[in-house]
Backbone and ligand atoms as CSV (ligand in chain L), in Angstrom:
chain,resi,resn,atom,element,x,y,z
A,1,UNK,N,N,-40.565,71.158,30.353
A,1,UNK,CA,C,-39.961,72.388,29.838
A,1,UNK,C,C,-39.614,72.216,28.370
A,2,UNK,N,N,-39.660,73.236,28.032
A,2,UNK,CA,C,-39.406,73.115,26.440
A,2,UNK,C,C,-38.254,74.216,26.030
A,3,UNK,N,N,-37.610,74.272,24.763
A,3,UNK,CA,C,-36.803,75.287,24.257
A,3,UNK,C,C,-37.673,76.356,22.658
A,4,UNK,N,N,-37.415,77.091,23.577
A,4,UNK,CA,C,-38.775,78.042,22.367
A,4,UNK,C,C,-37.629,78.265,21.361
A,5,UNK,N,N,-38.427,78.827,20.081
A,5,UNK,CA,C,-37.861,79.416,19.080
A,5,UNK,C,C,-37.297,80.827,19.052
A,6,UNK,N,N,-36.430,81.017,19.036
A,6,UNK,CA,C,-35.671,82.248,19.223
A,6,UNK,C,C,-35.812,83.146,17.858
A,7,UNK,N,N,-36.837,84.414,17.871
A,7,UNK,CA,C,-36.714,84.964,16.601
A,7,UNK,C,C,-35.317,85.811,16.496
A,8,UNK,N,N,-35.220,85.804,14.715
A,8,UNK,CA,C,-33.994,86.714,14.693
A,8,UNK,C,C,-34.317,87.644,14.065
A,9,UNK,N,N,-33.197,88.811,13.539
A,9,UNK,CA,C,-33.377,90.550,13.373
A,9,UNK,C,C,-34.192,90.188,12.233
A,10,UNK,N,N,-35.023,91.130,11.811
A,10,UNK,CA,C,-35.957,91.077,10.454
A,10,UNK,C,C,-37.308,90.674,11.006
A,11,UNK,N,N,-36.888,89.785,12.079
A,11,UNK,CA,C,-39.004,89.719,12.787
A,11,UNK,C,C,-39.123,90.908,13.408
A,12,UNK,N,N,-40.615,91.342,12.833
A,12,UNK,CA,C,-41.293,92.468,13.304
A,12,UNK,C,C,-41.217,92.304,15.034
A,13,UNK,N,N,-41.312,91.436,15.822
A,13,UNK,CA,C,-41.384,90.970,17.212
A,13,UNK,C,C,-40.627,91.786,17.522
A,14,UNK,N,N,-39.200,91.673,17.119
A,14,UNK,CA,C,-38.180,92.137,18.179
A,14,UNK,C,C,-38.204,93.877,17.794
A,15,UNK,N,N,-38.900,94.649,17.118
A,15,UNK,CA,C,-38.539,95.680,16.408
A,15,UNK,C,C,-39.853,96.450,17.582
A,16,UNK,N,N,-40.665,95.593,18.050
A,16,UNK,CA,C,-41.821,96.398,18.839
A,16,UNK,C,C,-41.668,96.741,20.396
A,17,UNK,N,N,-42.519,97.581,20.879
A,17,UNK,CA,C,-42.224,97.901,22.186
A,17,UNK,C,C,-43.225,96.631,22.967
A,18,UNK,N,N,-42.496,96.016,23.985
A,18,UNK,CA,C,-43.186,95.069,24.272
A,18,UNK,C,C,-44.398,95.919,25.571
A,19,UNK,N,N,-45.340,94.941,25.701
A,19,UNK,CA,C,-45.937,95.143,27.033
A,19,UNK,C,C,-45.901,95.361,28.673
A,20,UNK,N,N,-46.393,95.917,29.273
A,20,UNK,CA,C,-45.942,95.887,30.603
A,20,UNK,C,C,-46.767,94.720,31.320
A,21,UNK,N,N,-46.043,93.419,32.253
A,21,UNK,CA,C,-46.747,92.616,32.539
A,21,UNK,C,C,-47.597,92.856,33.599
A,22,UNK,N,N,-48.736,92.588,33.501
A,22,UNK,CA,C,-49.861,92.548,34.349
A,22,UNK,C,C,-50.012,91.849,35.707
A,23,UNK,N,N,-50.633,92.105,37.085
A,23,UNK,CA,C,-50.473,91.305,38.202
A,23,UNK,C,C,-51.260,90.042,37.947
A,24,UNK,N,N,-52.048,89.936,37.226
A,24,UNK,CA,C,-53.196,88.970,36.560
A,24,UNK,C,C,-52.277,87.731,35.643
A,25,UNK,N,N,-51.603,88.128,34.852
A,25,UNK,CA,C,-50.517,87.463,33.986
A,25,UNK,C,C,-49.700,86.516,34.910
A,26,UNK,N,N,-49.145,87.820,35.830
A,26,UNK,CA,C,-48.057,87.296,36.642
A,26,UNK,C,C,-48.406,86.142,37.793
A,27,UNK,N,N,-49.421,85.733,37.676
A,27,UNK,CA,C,-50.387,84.966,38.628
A,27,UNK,C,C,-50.256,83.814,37.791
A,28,UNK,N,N,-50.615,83.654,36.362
A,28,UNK,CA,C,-50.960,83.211,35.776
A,28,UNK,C,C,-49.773,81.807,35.765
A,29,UNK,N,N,-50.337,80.298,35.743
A,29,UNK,CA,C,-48.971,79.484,35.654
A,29,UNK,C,C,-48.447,79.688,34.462
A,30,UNK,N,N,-49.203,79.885,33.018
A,30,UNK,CA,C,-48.638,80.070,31.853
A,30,UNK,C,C,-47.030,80.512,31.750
A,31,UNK,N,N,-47.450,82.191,32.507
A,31,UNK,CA,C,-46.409,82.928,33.110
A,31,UNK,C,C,-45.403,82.605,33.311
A,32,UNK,N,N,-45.145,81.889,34.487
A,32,UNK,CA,C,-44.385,81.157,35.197
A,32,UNK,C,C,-43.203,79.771,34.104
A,33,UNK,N,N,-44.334,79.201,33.175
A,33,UNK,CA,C,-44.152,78.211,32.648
A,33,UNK,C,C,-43.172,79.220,31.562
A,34,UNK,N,N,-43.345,80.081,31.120
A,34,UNK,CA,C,-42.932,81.143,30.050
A,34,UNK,C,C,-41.129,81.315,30.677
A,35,UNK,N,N,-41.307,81.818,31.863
A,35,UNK,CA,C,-40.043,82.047,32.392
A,35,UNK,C,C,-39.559,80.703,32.410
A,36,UNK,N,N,-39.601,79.465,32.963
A,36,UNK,CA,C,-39.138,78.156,32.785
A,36,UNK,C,C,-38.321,78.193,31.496
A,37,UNK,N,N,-38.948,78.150,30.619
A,37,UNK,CA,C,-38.925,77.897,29.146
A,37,UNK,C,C,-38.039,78.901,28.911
A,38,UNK,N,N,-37.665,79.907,29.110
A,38,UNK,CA,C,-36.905,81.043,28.740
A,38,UNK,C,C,-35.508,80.625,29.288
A,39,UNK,N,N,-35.092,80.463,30.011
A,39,UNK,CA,C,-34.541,79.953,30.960
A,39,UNK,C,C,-33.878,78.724,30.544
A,40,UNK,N,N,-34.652,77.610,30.009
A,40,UNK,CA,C,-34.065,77.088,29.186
A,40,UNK,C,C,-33.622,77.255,28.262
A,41,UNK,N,N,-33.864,77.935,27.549
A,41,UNK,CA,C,-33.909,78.357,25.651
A,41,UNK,C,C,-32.039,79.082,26.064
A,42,UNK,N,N,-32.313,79.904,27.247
A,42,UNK,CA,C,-31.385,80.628,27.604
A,42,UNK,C,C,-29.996,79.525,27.464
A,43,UNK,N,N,-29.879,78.798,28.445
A,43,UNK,CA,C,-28.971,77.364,28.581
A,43,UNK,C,C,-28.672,76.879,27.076
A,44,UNK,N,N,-29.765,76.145,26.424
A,44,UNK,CA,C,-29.585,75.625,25.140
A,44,UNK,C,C,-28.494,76.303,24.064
A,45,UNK,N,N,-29.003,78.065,23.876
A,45,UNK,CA,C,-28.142,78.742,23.432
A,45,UNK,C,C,-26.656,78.947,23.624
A,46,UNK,N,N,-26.452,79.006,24.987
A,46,UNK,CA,C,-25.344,79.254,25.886
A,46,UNK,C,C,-25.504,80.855,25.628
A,47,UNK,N,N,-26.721,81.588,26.116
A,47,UNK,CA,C,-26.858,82.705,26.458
A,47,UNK,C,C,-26.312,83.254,27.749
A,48,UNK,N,N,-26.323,84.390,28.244
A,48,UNK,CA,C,-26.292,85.042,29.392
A,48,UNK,C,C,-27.660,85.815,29.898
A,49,UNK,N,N,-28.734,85.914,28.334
A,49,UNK,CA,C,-29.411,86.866,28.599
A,49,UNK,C,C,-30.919,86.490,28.011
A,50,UNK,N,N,-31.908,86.999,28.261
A,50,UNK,CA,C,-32.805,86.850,26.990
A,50,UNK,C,C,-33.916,86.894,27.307
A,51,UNK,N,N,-34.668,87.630,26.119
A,51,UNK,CA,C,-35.873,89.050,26.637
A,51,UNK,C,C,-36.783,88.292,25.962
A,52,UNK,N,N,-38.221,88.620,26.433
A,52,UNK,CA,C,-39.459,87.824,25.914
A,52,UNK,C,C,-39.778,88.324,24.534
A,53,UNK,N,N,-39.528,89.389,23.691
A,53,UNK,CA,C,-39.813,89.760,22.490
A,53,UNK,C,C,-38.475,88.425,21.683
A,54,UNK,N,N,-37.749,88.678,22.180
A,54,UNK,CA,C,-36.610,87.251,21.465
A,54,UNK,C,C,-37.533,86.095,21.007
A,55,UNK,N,N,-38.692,85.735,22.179
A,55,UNK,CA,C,-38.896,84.335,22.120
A,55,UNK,C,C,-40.506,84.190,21.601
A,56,UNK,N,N,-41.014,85.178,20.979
A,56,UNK,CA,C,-41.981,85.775,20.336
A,56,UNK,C,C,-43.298,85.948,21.577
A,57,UNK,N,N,-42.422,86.672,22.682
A,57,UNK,CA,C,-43.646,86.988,23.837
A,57,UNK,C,C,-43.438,88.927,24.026
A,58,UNK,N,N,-44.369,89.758,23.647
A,58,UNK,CA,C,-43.709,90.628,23.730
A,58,UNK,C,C,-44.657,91.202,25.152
A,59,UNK,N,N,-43.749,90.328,26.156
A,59,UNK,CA,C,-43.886,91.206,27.376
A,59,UNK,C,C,-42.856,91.741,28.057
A,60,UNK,N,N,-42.398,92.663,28.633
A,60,UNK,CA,C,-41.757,93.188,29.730
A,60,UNK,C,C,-41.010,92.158,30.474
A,61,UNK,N,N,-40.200,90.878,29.975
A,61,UNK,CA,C,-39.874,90.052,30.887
A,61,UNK,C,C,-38.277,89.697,30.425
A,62,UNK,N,N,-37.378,89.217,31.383
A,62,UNK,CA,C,-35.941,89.123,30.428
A,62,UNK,C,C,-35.420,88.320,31.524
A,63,UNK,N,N,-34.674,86.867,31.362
A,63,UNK,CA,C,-33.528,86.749,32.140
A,63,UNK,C,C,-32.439,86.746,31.988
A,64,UNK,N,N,-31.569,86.779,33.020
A,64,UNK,CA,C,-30.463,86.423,32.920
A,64,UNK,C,C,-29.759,85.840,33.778
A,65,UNK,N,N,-28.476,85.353,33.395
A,65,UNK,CA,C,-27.894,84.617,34.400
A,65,UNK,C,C,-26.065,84.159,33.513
A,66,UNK,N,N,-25.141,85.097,34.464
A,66,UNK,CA,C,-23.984,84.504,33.544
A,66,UNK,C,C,-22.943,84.132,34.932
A,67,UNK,N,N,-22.372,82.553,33.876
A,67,UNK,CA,C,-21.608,81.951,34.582
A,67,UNK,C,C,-20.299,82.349,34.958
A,68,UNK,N,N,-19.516,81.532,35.907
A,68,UNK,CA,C,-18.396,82.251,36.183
A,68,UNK,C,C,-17.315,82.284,35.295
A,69,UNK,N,N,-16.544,83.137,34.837
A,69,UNK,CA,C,-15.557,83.117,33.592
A,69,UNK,C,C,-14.622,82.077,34.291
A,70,UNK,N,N,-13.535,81.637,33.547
A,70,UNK,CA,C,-12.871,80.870,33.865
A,70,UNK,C,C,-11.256,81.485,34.557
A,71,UNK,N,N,-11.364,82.877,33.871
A,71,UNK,CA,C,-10.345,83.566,33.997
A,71,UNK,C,C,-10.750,84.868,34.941
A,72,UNK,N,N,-12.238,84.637,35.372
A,72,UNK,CA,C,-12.284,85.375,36.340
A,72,UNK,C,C,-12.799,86.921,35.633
A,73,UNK,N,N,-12.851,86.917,34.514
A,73,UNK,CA,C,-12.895,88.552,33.708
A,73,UNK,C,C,-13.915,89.137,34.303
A,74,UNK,N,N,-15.189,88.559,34.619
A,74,UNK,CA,C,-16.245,88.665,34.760
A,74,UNK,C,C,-17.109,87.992,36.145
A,75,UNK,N,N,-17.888,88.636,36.712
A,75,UNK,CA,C,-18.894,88.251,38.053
A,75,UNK,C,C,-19.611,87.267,37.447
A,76,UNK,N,N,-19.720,86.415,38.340
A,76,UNK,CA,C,-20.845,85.604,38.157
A,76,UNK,C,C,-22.422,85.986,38.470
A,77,UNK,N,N,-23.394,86.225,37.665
A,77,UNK,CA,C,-24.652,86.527,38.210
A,77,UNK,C,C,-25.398,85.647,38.184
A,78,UNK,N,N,-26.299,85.386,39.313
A,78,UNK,CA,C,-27.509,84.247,39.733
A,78,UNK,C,C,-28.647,84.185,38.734
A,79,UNK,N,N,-28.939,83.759,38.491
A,79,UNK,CA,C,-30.302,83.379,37.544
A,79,UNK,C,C,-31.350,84.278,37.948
A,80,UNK,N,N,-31.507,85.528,37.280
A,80,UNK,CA,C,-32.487,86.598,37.165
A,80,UNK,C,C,-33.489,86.934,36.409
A,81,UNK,N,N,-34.681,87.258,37.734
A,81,UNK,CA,C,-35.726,87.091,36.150
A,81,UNK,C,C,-36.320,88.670,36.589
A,82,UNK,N,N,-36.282,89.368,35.594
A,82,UNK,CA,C,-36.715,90.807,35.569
A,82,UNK,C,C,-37.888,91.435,34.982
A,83,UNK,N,N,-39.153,91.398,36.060
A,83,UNK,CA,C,-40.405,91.542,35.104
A,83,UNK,C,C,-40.998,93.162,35.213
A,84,UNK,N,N,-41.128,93.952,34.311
A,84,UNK,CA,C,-41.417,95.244,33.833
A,84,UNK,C,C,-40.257,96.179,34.334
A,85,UNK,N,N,-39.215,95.569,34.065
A,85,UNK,CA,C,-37.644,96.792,34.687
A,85,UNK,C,C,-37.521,97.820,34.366
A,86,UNK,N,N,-36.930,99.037,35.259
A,86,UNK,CA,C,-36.540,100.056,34.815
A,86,UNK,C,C,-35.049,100.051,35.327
A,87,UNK,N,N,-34.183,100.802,34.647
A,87,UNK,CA,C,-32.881,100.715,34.630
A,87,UNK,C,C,-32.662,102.905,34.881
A,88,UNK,N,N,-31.973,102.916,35.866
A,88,UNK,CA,C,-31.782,104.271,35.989
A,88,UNK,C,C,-30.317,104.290,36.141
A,89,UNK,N,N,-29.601,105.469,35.259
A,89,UNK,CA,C,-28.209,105.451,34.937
A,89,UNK,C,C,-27.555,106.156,36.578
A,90,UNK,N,N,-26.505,105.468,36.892
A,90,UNK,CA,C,-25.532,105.580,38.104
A,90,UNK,C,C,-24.586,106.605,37.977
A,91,UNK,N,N,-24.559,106.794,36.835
A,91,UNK,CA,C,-22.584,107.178,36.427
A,91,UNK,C,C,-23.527,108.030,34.463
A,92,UNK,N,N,-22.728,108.401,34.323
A,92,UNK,CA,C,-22.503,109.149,32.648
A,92,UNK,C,C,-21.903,108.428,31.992
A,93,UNK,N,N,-20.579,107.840,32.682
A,93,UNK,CA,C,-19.641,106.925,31.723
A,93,UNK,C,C,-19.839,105.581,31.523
A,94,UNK,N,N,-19.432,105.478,30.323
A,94,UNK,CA,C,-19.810,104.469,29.089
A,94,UNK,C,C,-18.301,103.558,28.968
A,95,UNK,N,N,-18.544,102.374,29.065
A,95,UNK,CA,C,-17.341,101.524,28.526
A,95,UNK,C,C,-17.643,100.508,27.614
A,96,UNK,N,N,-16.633,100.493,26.562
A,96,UNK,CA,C,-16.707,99.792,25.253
A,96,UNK,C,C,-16.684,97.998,25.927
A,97,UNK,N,N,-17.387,97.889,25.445
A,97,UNK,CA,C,-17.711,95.758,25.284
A,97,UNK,C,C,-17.719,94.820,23.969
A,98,UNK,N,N,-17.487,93.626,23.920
A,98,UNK,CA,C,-18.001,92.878,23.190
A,98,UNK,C,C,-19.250,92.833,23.507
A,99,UNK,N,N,-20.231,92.721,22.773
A,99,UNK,CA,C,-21.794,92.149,22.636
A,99,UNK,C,C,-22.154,90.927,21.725
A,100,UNK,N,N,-23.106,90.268,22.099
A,100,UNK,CA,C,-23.894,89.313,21.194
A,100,UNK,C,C,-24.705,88.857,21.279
A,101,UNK,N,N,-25.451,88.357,20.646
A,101,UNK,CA,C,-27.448,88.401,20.701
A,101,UNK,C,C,-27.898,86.884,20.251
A,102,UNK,N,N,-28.912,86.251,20.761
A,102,UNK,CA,C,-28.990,85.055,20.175
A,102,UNK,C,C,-29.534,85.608,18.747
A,103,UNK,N,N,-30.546,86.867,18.847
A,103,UNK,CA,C,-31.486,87.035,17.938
A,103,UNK,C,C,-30.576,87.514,16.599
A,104,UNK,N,N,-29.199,87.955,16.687
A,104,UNK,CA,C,-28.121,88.008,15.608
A,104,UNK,C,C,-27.619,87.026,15.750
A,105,UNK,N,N,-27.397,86.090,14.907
A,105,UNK,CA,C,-26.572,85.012,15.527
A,105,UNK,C,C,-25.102,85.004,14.736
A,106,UNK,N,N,-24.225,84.121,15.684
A,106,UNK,CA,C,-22.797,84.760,14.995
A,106,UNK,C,C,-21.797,85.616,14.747
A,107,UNK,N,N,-22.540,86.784,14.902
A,107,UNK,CA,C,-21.886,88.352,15.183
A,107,UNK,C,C,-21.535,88.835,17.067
A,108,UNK,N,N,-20.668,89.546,16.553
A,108,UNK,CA,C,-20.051,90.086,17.517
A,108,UNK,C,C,-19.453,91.387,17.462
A,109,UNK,N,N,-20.071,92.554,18.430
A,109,UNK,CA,C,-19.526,93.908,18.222
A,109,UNK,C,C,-19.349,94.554,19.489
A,110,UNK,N,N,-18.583,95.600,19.216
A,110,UNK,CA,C,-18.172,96.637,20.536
A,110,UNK,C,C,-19.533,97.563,20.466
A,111,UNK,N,N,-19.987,97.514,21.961
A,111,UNK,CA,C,-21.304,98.441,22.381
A,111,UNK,C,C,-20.449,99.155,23.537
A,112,UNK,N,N,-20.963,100.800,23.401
A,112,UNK,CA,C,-20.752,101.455,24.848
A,112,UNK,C,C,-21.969,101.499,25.963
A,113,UNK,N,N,-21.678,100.989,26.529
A,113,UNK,CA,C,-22.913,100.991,27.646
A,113,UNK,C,C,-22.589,101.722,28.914
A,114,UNK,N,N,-23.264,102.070,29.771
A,114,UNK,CA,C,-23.249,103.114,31.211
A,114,UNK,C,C,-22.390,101.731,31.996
A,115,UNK,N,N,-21.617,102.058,32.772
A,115,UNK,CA,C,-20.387,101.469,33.414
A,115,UNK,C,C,-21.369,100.972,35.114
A,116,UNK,N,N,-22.575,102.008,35.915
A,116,UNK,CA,C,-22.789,101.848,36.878
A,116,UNK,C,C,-24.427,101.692,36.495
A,117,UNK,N,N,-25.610,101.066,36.930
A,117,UNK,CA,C,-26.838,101.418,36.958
A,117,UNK,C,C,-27.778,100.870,37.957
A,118,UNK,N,N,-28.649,101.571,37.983
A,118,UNK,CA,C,-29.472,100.723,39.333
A,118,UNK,C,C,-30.915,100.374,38.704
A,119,UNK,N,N,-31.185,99.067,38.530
A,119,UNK,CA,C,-32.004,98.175,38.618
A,119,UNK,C,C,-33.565,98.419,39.327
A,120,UNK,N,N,-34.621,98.267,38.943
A,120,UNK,CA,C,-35.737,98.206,39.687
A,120,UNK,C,C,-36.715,97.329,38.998
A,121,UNK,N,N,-37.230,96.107,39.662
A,121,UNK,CA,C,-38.102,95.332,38.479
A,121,UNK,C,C,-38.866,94.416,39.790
A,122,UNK,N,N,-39.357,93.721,38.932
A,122,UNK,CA,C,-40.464,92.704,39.765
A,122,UNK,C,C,-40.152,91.260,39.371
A,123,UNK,N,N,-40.167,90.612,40.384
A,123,UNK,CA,C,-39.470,89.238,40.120
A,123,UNK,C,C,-40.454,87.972,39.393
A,124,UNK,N,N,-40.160,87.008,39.690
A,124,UNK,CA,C,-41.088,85.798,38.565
A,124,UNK,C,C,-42.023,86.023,39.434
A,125,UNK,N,N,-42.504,86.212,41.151
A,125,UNK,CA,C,-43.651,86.214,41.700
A,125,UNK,C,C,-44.031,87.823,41.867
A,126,UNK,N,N,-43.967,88.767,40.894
A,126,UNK,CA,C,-44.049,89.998,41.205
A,126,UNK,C,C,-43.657,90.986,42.345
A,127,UNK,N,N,-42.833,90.266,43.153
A,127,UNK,CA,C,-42.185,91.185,44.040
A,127,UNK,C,C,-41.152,91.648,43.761
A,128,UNK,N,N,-41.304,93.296,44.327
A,128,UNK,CA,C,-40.323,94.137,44.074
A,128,UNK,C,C,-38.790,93.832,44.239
A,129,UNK,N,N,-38.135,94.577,43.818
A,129,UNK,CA,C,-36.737,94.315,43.859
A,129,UNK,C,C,-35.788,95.450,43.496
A,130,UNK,N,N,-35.079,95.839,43.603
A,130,UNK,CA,C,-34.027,97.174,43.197
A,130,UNK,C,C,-32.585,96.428,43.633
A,131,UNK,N,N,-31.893,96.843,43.022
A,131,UNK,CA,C,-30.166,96.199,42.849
A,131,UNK,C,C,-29.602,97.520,42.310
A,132,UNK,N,N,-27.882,97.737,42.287
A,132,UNK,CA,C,-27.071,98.027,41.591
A,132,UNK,C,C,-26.529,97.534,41.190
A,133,UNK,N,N,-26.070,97.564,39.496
A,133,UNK,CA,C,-24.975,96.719,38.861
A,133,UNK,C,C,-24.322,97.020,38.228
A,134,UNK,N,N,-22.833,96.539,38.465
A,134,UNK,CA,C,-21.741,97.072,37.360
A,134,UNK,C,C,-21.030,96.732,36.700
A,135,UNK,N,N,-19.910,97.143,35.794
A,135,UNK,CA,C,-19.466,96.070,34.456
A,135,UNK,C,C,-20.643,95.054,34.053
A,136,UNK,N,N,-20.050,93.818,33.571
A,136,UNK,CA,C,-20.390,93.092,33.042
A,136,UNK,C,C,-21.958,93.120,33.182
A,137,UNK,N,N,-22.562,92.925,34.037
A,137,UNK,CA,C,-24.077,92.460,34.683
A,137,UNK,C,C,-24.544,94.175,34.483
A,138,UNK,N,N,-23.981,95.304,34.381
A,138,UNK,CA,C,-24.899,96.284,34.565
A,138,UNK,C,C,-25.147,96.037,32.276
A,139,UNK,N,N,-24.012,95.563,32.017
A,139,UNK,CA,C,-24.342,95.529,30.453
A,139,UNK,C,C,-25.205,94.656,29.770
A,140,UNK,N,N,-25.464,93.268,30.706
A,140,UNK,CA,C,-26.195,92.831,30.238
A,140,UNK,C,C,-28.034,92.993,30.430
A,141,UNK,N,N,-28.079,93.465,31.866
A,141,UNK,CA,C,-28.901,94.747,31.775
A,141,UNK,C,C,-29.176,95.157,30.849
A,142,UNK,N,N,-28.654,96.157,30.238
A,142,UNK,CA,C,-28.848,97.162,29.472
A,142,UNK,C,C,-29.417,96.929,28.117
A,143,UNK,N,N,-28.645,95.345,27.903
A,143,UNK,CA,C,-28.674,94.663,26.370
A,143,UNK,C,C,-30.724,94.145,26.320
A,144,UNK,N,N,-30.511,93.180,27.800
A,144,UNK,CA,C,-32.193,92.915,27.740
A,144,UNK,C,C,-32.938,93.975,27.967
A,145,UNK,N,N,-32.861,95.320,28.640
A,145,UNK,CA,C,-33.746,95.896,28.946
A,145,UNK,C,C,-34.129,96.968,27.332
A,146,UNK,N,N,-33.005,96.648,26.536
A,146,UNK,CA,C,-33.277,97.370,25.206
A,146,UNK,C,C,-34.028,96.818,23.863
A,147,UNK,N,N,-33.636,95.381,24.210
A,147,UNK,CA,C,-35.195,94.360,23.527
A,147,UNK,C,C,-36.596,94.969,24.066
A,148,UNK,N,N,-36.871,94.625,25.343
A,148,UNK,CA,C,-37.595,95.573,25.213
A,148,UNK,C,C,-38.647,96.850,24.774
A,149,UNK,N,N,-38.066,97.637,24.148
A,149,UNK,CA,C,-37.551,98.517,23.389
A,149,UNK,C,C,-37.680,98.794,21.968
A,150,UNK,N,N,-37.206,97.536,21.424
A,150,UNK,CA,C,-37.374,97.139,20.609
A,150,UNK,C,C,-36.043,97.743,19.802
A,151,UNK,N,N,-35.197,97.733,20.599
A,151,UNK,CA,C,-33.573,97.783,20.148
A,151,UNK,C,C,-32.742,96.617,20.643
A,152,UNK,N,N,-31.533,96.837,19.460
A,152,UNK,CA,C,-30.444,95.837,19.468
A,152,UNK,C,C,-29.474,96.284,19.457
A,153,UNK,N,N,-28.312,95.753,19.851
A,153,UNK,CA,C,-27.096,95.951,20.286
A,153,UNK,C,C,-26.199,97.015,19.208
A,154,UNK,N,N,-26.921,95.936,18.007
A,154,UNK,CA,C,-26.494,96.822,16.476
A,154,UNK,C,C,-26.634,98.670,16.728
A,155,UNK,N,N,-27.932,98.638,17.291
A,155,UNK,CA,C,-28.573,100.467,17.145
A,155,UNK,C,C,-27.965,100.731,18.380
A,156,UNK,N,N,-26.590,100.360,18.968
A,156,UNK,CA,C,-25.933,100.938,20.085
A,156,UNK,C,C,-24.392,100.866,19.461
A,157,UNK,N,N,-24.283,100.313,18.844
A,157,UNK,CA,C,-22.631,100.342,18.481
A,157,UNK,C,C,-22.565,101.822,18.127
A,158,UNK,N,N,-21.483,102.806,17.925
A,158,UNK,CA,C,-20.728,103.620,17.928
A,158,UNK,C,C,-20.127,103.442,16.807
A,159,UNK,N,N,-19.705,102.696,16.064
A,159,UNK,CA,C,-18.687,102.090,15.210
A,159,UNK,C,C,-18.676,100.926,14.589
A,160,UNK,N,N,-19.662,100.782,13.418
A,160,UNK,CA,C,-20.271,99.397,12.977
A,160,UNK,C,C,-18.667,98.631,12.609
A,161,UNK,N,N,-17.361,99.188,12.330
A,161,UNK,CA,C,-16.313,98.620,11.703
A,161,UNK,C,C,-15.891,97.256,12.937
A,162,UNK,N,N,-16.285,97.403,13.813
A,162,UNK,CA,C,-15.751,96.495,14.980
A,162,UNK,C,C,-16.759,95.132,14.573
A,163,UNK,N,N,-17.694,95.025,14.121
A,163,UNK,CA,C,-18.821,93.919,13.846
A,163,UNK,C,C,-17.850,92.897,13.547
A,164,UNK,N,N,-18.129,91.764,13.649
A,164,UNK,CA,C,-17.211,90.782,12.876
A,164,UNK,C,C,-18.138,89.114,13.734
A,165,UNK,N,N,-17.762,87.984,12.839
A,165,UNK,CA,C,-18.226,86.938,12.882
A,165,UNK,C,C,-17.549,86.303,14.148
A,166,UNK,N,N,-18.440,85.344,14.908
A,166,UNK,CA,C,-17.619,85.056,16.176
A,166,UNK,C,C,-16.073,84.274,15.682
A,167,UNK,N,N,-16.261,83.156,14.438
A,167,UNK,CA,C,-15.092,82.831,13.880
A,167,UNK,C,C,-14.065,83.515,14.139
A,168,UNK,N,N,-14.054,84.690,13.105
A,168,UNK,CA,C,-13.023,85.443,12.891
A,168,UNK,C,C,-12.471,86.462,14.100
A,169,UNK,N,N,-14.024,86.085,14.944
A,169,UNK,CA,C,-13.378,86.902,16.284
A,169,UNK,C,C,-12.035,86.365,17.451
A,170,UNK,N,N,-12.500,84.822,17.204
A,170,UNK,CA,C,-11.610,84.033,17.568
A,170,UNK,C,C,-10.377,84.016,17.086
A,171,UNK,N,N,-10.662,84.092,15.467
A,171,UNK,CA,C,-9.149,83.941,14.525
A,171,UNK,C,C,-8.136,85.175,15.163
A,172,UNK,N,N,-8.894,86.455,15.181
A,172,UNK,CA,C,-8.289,87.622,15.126
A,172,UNK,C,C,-8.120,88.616,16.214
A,173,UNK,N,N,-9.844,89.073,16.833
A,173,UNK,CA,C,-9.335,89.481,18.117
A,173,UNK,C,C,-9.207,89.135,19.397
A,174,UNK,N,N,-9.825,87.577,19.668
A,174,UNK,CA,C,-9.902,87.403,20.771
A,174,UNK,C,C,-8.252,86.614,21.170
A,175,UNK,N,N,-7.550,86.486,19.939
A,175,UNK,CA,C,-5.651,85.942,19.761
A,175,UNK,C,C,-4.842,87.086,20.616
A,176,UNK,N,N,-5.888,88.221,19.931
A,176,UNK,CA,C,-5.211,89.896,20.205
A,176,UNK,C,C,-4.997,90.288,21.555
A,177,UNK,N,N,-6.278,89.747,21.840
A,177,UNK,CA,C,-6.122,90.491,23.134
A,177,UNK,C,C,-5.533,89.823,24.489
A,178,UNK,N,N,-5.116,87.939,23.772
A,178,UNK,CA,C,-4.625,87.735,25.041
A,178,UNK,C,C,-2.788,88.119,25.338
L,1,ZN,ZN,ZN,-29.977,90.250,22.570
């Protein structure tokens, strides 16, 4: 296994609509070896999340997987691998988050994202799958399925004034809010 190179904002990669993966692909060990590698890259970072246009693959593919908070804020989700997803909104309402991207690195901002959504994708062996997810896991959802896309968290904020460096997030709001 290896740790790929993670592009950041300014590569054309992440700015494109990626591909839809193929049953031929998905066969393919490359494939397979791709998700491995993602997966790692994911760990290395100390990601939760991370979409194949990130890692200069622009297919339809994203995992995720976030650990258990310590304080409990947050669900723990299993190591997910989501190949050609569609995300259909549950709910209208939107709740404000921290966000952060490997492909920004350092930054940290409030995104509103849909609070409920339901999931439909194809797994590392192309079988189907549908879930609902909420808080935390329906956002990070939302974050990979918008790489994708060829959007970033940035072209979802509401309010660029909340942006700030993880440093100073520490210095200032994350003091705040306990
Ligand atoms: Zn991201």
């Amino acid at each position: 296994m290896s740790i790929l190179k993670v592009a950041r904002i300014g590569h054309p990669v992440l700015r494109g609509t990626a591909k839809p993966v193929p049953k031929d692909v998905l066969r393919d060990p490359a494939f397979q070896k791709l998700v491995e590698n993602m997966r790692e890259t994911m760990y290395e970072y100390e990601g939760v999340g991370l979409a194949g246009p990130q890692v200069h693959e622009s297919w339809r593919v994203a995992v995720i997987e976030v650990p258990a908070a310590d304080d409990r804020s947050r669900d723990e989700v299993p190591f997910t691998v989501l190949v050609n997803p569609v995300v259909t909104p549950l709910v209208e309402e939107r709740e404000s988050g921290w966000e952060g991207c490997l492909s920004i690195p350092d930054l940290r901002g409030v995104v509103p994202r849909l609070t409920r959504i339901k999931l439909e994708a194809l797994d590392r062996h192309g079988r189907p799958y549908s879930l609902e997810a909420e808080g935390f896991f329906a956002r990070v959802i939302q974050h990979e399925c918008d790489h994708l896309d060829g959007n970033v968290y940035l072209d979802r904020m509401s309010d660029m004034r909340s942006l700030t460096f993880i440093k100073e997030f520490e210095d200032h709001v994350h003091r705040d809010e306990e």
